[in-house]
C-alpha positions in Angstrom: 255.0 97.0 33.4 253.0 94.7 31.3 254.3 91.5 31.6 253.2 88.2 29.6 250.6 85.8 32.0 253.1 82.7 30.3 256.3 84.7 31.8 254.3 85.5 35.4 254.3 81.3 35.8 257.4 81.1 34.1 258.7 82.4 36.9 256.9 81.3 39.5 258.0 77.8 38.4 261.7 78.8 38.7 261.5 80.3 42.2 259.2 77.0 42.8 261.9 74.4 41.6 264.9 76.3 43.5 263.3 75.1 46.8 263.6 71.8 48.6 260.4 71.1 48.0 257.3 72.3 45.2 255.2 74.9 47.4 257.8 75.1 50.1 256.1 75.8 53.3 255.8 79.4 55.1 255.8 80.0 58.4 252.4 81.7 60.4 249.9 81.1 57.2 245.9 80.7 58.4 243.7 77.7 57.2 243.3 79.7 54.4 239.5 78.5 54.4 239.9 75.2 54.5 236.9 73.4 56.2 236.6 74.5 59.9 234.4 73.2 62.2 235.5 69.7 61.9 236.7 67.1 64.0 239.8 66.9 61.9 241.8 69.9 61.3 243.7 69.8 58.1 246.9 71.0 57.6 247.2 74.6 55.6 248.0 74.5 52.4 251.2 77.4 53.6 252.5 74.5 55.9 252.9 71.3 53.0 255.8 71.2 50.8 255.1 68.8 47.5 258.3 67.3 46.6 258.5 65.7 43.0 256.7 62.5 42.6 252.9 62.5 41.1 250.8 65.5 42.5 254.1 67.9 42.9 254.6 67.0 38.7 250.9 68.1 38.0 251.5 71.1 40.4 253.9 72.1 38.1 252.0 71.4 35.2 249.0 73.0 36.7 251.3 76.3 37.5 253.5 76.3 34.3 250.5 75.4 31.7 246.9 74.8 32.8 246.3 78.2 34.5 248.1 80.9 32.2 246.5 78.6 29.3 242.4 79.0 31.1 243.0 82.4 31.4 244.5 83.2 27.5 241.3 81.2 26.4 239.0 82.9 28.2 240.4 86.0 27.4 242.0 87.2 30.3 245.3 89.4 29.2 247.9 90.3 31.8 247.8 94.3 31.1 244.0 94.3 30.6 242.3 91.6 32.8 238.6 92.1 31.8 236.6 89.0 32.1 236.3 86.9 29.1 232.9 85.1 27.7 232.9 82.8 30.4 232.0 84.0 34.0 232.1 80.9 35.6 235.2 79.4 33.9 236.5 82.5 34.6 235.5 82.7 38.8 236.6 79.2 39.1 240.0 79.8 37.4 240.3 82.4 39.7 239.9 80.7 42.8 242.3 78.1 41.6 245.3 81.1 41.5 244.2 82.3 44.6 244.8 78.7 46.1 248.7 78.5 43.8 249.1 81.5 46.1 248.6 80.1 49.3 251.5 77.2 48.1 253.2 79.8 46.5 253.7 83.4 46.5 254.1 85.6 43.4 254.1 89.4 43.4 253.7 89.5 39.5 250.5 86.7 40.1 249.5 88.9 42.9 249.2 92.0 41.0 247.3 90.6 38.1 245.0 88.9 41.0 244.4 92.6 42.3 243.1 94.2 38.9 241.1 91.0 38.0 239.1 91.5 42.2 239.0 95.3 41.3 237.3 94.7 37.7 235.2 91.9 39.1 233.7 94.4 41.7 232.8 96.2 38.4 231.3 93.7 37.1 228.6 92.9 40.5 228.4 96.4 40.5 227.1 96.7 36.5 224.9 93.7 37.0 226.8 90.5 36.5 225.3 88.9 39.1 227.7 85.8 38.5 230.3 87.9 39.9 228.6 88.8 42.7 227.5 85.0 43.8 230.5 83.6 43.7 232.9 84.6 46.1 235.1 81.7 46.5 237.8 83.5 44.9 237.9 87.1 46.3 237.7 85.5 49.8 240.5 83.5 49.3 242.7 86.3 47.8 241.7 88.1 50.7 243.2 85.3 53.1 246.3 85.7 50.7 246.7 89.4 51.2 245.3 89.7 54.6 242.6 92.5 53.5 239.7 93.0 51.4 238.9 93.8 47.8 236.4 94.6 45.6 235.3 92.1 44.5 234.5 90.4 47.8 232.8 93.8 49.0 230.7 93.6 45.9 230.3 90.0 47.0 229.1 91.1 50.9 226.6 93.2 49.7 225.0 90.8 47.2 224.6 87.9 49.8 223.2 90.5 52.2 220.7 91.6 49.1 219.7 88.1 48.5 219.1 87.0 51.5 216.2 90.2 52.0 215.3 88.9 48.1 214.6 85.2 49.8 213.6 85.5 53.2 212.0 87.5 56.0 213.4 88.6 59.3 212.0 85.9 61.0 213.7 83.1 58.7 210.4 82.2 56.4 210.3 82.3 53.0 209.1 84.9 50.6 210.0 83.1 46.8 211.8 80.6 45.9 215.9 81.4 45.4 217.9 81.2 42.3 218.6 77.5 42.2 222.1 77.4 41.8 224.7 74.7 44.6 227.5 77.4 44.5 225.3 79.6 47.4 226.6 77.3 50.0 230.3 77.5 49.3 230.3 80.9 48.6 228.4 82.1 51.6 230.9 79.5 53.8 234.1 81.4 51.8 232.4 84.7 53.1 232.2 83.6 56.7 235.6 82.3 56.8 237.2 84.9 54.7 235.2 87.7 57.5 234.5 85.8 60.7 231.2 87.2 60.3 228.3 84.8 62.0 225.7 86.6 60.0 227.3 84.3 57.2 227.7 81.3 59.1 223.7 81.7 59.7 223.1 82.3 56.4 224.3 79.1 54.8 222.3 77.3 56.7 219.3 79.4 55.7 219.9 78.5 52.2 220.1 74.7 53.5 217.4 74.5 55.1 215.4 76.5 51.9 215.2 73.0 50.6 211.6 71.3 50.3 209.4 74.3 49.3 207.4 74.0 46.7 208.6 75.4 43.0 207.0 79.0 42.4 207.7 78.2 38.5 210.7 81.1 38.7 213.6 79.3 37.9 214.0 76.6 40.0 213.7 72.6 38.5 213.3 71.8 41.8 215.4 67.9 41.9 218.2 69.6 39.6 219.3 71.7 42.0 218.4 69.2 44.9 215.8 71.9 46.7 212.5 68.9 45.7 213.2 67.4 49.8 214.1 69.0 53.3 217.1 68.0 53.9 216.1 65.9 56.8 214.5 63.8 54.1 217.0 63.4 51.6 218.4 60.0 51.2 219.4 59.5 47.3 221.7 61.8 45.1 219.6 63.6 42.3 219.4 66.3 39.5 222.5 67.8 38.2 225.8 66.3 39.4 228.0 68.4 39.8 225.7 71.1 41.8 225.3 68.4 43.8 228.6 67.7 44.7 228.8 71.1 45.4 225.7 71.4 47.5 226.4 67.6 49.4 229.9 69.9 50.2 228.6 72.7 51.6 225.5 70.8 53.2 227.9 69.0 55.7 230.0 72.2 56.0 227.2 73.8 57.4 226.8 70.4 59.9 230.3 71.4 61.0 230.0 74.9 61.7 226.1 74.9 63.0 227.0 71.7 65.0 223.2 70.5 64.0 223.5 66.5 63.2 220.8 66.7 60.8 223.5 67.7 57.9 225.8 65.4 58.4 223.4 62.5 58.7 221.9 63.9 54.8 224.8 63.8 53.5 225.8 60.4 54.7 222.9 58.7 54.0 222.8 60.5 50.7 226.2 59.2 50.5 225.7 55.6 50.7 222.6 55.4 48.2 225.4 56.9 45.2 228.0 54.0 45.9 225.4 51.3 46.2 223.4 52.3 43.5 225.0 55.0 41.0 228.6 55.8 40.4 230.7 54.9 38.2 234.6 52.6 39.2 236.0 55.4 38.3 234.3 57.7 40.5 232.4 59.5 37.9 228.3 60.2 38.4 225.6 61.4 36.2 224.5 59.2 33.7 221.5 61.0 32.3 223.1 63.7 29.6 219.7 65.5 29.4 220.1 67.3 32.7 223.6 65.7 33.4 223.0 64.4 36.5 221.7 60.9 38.5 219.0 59.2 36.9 217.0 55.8 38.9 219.2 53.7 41.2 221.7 51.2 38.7 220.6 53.7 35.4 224.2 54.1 34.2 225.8 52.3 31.1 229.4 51.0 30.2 229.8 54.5 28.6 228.7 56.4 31.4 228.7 60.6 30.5 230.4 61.9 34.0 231.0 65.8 33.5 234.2 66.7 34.9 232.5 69.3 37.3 230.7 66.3 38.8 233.8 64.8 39.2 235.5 67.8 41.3 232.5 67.9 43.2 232.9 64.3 44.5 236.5 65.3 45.6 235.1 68.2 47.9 232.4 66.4 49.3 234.1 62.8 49.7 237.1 65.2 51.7 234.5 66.5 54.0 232.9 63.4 55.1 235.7 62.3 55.6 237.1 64.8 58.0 233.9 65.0 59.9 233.5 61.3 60.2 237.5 60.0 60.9 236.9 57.0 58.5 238.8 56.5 55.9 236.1 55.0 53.6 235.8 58.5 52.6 238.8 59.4 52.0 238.5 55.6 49.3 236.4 57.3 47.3 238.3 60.8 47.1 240.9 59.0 46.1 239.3 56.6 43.7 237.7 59.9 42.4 240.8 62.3 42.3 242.9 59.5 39.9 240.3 58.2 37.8 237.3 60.5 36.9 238.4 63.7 37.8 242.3 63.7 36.5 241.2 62.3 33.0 239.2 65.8 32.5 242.6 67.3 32.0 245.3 66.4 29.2 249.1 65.0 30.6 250.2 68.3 28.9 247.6 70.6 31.1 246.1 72.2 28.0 243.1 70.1 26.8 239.9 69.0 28.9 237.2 66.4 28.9 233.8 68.1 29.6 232.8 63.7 29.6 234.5 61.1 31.1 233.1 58.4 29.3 234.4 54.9 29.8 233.4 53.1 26.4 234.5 55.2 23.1 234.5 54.5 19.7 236.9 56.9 18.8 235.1 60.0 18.4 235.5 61.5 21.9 238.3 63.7 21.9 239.6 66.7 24.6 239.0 70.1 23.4 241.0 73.0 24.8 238.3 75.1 25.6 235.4 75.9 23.5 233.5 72.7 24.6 234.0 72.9 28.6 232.9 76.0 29.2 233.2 75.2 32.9 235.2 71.8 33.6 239.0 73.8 32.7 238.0 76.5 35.9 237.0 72.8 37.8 240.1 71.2 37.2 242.0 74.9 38.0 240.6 74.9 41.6 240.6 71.6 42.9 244.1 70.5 41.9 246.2 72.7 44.1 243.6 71.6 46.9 244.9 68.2 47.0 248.1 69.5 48.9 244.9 70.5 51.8 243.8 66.7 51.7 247.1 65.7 52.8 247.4 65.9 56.8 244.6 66.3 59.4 245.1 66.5 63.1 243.5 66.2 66.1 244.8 66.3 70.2 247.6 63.8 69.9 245.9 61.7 66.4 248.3 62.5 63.2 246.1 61.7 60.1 247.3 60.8 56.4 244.2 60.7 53.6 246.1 60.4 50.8 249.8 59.3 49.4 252.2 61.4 48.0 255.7 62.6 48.0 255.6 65.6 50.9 256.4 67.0 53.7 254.4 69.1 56.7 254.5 70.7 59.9 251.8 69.4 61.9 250.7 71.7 64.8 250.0 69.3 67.2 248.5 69.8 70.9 251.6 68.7 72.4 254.1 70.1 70.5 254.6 70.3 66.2 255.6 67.4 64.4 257.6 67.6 60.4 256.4 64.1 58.3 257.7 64.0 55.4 256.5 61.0 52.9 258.6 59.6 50.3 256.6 57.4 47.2 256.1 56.4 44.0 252.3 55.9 45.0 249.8 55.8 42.8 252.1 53.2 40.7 253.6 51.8 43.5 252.4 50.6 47.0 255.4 51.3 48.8 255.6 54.7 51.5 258.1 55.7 53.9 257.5 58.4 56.8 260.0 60.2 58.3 259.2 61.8 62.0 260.2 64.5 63.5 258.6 65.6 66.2 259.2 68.7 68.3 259.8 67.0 71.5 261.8 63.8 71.7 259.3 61.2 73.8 256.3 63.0 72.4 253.1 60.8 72.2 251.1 60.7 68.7 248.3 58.3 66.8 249.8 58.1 63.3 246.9 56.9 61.1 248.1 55.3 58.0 244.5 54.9 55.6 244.5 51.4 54.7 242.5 52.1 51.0 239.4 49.6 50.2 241.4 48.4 47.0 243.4 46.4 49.4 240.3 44.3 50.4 237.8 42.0 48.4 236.2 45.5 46.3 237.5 48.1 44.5 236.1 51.0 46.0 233.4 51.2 48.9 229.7 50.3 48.1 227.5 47.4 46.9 228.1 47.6 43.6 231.4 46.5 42.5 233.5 43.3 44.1 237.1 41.9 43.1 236.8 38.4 41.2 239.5 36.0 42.4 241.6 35.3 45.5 243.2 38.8 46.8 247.1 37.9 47.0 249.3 40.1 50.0 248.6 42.0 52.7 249.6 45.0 54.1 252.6 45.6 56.4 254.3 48.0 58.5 257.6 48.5 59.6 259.2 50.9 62.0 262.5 51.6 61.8 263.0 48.4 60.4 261.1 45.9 62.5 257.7 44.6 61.2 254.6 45.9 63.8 251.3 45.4 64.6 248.6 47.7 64.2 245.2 48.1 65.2 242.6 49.3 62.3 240.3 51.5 63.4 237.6 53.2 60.7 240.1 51.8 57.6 243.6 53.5 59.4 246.1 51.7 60.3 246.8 53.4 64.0 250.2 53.6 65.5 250.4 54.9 69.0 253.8 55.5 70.1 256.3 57.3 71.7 258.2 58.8 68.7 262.1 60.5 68.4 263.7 62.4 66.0 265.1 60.4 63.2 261.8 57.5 63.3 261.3 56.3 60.1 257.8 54.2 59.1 257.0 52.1 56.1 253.8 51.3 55.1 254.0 48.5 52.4 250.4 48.1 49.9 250.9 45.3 47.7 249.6 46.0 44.5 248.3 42.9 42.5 246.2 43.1 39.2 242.8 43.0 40.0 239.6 41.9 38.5 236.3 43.4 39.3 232.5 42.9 38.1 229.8 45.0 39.0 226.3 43.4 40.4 223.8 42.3 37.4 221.5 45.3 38.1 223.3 47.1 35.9 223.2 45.5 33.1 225.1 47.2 30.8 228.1 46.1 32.6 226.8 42.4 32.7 229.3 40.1 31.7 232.2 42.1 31.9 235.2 43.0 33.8 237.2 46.3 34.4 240.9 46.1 35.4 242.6 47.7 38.3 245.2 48.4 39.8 245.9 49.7 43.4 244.1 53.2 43.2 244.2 53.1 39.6 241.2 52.4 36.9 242.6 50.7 33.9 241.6 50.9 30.2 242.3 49.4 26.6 243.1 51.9 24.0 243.1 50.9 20.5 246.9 52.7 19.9 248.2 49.9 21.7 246.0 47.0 20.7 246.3 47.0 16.8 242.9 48.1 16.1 239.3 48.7 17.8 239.1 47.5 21.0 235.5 46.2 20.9 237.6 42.9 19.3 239.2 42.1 22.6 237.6 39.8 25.8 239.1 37.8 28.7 238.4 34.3 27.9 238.8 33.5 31.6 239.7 35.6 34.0 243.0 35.6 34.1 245.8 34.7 36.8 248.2 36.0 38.7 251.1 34.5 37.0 249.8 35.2 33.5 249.8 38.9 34.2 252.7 41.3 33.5 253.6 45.0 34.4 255.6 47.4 32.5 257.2 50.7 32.7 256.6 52.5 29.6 260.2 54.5 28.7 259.3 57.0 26.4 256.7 59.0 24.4 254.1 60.7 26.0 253.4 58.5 28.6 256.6 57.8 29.6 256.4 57.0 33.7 253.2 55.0 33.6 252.8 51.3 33.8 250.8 49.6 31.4 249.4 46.1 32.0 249.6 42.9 29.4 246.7 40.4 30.0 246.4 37.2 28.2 243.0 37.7 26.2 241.3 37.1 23.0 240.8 39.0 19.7 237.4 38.3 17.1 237.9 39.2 13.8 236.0 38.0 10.8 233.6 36.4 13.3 236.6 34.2 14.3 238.3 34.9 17.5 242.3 33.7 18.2 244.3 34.7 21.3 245.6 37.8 21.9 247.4 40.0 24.7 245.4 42.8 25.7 247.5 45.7 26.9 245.9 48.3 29.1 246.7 51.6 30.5 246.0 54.0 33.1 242.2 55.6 32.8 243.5 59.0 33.4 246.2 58.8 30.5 244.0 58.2 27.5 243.3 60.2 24.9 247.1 61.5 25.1 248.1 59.8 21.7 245.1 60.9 19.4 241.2 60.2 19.9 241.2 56.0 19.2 238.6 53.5 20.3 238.8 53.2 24.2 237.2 51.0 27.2 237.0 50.1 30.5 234.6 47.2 31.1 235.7 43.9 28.5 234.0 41.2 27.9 234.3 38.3 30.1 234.0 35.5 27.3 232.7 35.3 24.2 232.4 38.4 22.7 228.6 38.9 21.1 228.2 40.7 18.3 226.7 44.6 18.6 223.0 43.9 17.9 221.5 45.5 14.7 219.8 48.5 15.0 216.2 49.0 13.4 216.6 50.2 9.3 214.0 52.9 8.2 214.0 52.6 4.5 213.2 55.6 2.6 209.6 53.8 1.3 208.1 53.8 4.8 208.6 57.3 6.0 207.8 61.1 4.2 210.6 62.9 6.5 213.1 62.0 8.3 213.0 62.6 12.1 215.4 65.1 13.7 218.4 63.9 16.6 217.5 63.9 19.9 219.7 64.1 22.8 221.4 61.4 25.0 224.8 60.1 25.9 227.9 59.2 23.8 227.6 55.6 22.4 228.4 53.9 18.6 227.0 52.9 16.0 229.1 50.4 13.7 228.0 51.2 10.0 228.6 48.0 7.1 227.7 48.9 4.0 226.1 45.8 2.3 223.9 48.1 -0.8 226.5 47.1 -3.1 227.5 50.7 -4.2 229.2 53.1 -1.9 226.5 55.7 -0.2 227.2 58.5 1.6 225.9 59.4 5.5 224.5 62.5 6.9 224.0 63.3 10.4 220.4 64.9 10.9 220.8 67.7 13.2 218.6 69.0 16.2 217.6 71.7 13.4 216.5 68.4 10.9 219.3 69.9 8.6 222.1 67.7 7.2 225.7 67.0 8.4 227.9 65.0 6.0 230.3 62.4 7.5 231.2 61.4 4.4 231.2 58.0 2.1 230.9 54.3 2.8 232.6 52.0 0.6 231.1 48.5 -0.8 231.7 46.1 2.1 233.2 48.8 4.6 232.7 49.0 8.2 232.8 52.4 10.2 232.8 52.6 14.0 231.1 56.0 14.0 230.6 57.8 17.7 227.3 59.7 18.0 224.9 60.2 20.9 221.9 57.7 22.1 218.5 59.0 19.6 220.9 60.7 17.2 219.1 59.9 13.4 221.8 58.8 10.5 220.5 58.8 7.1 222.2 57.1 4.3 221.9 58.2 0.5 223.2 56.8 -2.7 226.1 58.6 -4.0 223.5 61.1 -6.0 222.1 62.1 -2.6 219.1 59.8 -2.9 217.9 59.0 0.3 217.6 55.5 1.2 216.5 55.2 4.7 217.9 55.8 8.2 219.2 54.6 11.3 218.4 55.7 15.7 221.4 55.3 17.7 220.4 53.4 20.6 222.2 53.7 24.1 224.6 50.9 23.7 226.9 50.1 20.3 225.3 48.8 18.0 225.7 48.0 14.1 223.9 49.8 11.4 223.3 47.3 8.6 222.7 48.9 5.1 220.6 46.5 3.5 221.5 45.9 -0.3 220.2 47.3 -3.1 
């Protein structure tokens, strides 16, 4: 029976719905390889139940529209699953439906998973060596359908090939391996999937690979973080989202080998990136040529942020996290998950953001998949993880990383324990617990994270404080009456005694807040970005009558100047948007204004319009002019370069309306059409991207370099 992939989720969505609960639990499912080795054990995806509230409604959208869409695009058909033009995407995507399994069983998904292992397996075998690397997927289906495949055999065999390609029988090296982060993870998947130790030794092989010098084969040794030992890393570098990916498995393999060495990297590695080089909204890799980490504080008010970086920071933030017990970890998961990494995907499931920029002119725009030909299979994987982050456990210690509508069974040491969490969290601050444990009289630590947004900084780190007074604090309540709590490592611990029928409330107030970054950075100098409990806010030009480069805080402003709405309908309907008192310069004259702001995550939903985070703090300066190559000074015109997304702001002052051509890597000409006499055009290009200007008979008259902030472009006059 061929059967439509749209009609396979169609389904799944109905069987979903009808239960109390999104990914009802079943009863006896593994840890279906989630992180082992760990102090904290999380709670299997087969045990939590999302109810509706915020990540149970992307669930949905994730089941109902982001996977069967991947999968069309990359040409995957129900009756004939053959890989499409995108391995990775592909392998990725894959392992996403393999974790929708484990919160939701389908024997129509299950069937098309079996003939896309079985023509993977052809695919290692006839050379696609992509398909033999990455065995993420296949090990997880495996966990789903308690035995092999052949895609993971195909999978065993490669690792086994590879590691007599890279290394000796005593453990030395004989060349330099492919350089590529996913090694790790995969060869972790393979142990889990297989209880195999020769696995578990393995990944640390490829760890502990780092620091030898580049044989010129394929490696750029800092891009795929192999230039140190590990015992000497201490700074994030080369591509970010292999790191991520890497930092991941490198304290994995601290968990399983037991060896401190690993965790200690990836800690210290750790606290260099939030002092020194991410983003507020989580988002890293600033440098678009290799799209990774560049010098400590190199990263603009734009930012470029690749949503693969993104999902990496969620996987390695969540491991920390769990190996360390402090919540600080869990901050900037969370920080991540709702800022940088959820704007990589559309409201409606179907478009993606390769770029997460925070400054836009307009011209950045999601693309449904021909431009992320890997960020849609990123997005596919790690959102059905989240229900994983939500419950840990250890002895008698009950932990909760994140906030969200749910419910669990928690196998706990003394007996199992159902929470279920009610809240309207991330827009609200407000969470109630209901406990049910086992046995009545039973002893457990309930650890309630107490987020960082709550204190004097957005997120953790040296770079970015709160400006003003904080106004609330946080409370408890159980079963009504208001209690104490000691914080230890950011949670909020509760040690009781607890009954059936025990409710908790943990109450985060959720004031407007104003934070500035430290003047290192100095793109960001000056400015301020807006938040909002966990959430990153934004300007879009859709709701603020025009470009959003007119707008600035006169003065930071106040509490009781500040107001929060419910949006009731249109796309957006269900998120809050902010209005700020502010000021708007136009015609070099500047009046007040309100400034209205919306969630980061939620932009770009109503059409690609003018967009940022960071506005001015006072007077707003006018975009500096950028140099003007007439056509007397030059014979040729230089070719574009690469760099990150910025603006130029083209006013036409020749007289005469002239035309603009973008010059390509190639030197050849892209029209952009006409400038009128006296027009100005907020155009969005990329830093050391040339834009010539000709006369309305294609007489060239001289060009423009985009710099890496806006700037204007000044056509002199005739």
């Amino acid at each position: 029976m061929n059967v439509p992939i749209s009609s396979i989720f169609c389904m799944i969505l109905f069987q979903a719905l009808a239960l109390p609960g999104f990914g009802q639990a079943s009863k006896g499912r593994s840890q279906q390889l989630a992180p082992v080795g760990y102090p904290l054990t999380p709670v299997a995806l087969g045990q939590v139940a999302l109810g509706d509230g915020f990540w149970g409604d992307r669930m949905k959208t994730h089941v109902k529209v982001t996977i069967p869409h991947v999968l069309k695009k990359l040409g995957v058909d129900y009756s004939d699953p053959r890989p499409g033009r995108s391995a990775l995407a592909l392998v990725r995507t894959l392992e996403g439906v393999s974790y929708s399994l484990l919160l939701e069983d389908d024997k129509e998904l299950r069937a098309m998973m079996e003939k896309m292992c079985a023509n993977a397996g052809q695919e290692s075998r006839e050379g696609n060596r992509w398909f033999g690397a990455v065995a993420k997927a296949p090990a997880l289906f495996s966990v789903v359908t308690g035995r092999s495949n052949a895609w993971l055999e195909e999978c065993l065999k490669e690792y086994r090939l590879r590691d007599k390609e890279y290394f000796d029988k005593g453990g030395s090296y004989l060349k330099e391996p492919e350089p590529h982060a996913y090694y790790g993870m995969a060869i972790i998947g393979l142990y889990q999937a297989t209880g195999d130790k020769y696995f578990k030794k393995l990944a640390q092989k490829f760890m502990d690979i780092r620091g030898m010098p580049a044989t010129g084969q394929r490696t750029w040794p800092k891009f795929a973080a192999q230039h140190r030992p590990v015992e000497e890393m201490n700074e994030p570098g080369g591509h970010a989202g292999s790191f991520g990916w890497f930092a991941a498995a490198l304290v994995d393999v601290g968990a399983l080998s037991g060896e401190k060495k690993y965790g200690d990297a990836a800690i210290r590695i750790w606290q260099d990136m939030v002092d020194t080089r991410i983003c507020i909204t989580g988002g890293t890799g600033a440098v678009s040529k290799w799209e990774g980490f560049g010098e400590p504080y190199q990263f603009g008010r734009g930012g470029y942020n690749e949503t693969c970086a993104a999902s990496g920071q969620v996987f390695y933030n969540y491991r920390l996290g769990m190996l360390t017990k402090d919540a600080k970890f869990f901050d900037l998961m969370e920080a991540v998950l709702y800022n940088g990494f959820l704007s990589g995907v559309s409201l409606s499931g179907n478009r993606f953001f390769y770029t997460n920029l925070l400054e836009s002119g307009g011209h950045a725009a999601r693309q449904e998949d021909r431009r992320v030909p890997c960020c849609h299979g990123s997005v596919a994987r790690t959102i059905p993880q989240v229900a994983g982050y939500l419950y840990a456990h250890a002895e008698a210690d009950l932990y909760l990383p994140l906030y969200t509508t749910s419910s669990a069974t928690v196998p706990m040491k003394a007996g199992s324990v159902r929470i279920a969490q009610e809240t309207k969290y991330p827009f609200e601050g407000k969470v109630k617990f209901a406990i049910d444990p086992e046995k009545d009289g039973q002893k457990i630590n309930l650890h309630l994270r107490i987020p960082t947004w709550t204190g004097e900084q957005f997120m953790p780190g040296k770079l970015y404080s709160f400006v003003g007074p904080s106004t609330g604090k946080w409370t408890i309540e159980v079963n009504g009456e208001p209690v104490k709590a000691r914080l230890e490592k950011g949670f909020a611990v509760l040690e009781r005694s607890w009954k059936t029928g025990d409710k908790v409330e943990l109450n985060l107030p959720m004031p407007v807040r104003f934070s500035s970054c430290i003047d290192k950075v100095k793109a960001t100098k000056g400015r301020l970005a807006v938040t909002r409990g966990p959430l990153v806010f934004c300007a879009e030009e859709v709701d603020n009558a025009g470009p959003v480069r007119r707008l600035s805080f006169p003065e930071v402003p106040q509490a009781d100047q500040v107001k929060v709405s419910n949006l009731e309908d249109g796309v957006l309907k269900g998120m809050k948007m902010l209005h700020l008192p502010g000021a708007l310069k136009e015609d070099d004259e500047e009046r007040p204004s309100v400034i209205r702001m919306i969630p980061y995550f939620s932009w770009e939903n109503r059409g690609s319009k003018s967009m940022s985070v960071w506005i001015p703090q006072g007077q707003i300066e006018n975009a500096p002019p950028l140099p003007w190559h007439p056509a007397t000074d030059f014979k040729s015109v230089p070719k574009s370069g690469k760099g990150g997304q910025t603006e130029i702001i083209f006013e036409n002052h020749f007289g005469k309306s002239v035309k603009l051509y973008w010059i390509n890597y190639r030197g050849g000409r892209q029209s952009y059409g006409q400038i009128n006499p006296g027009e100005k055009r907020a155009q969005g290009t990329y830093a050391n991207a040339t834009w010539a200007v000709t006369d309305d008979k294609d007489k060239l008259l001289g060009y423009f370099i985009a710099g890496h902030e806006i700037a204007s472009g000044l056509i002199p006059k005739k």
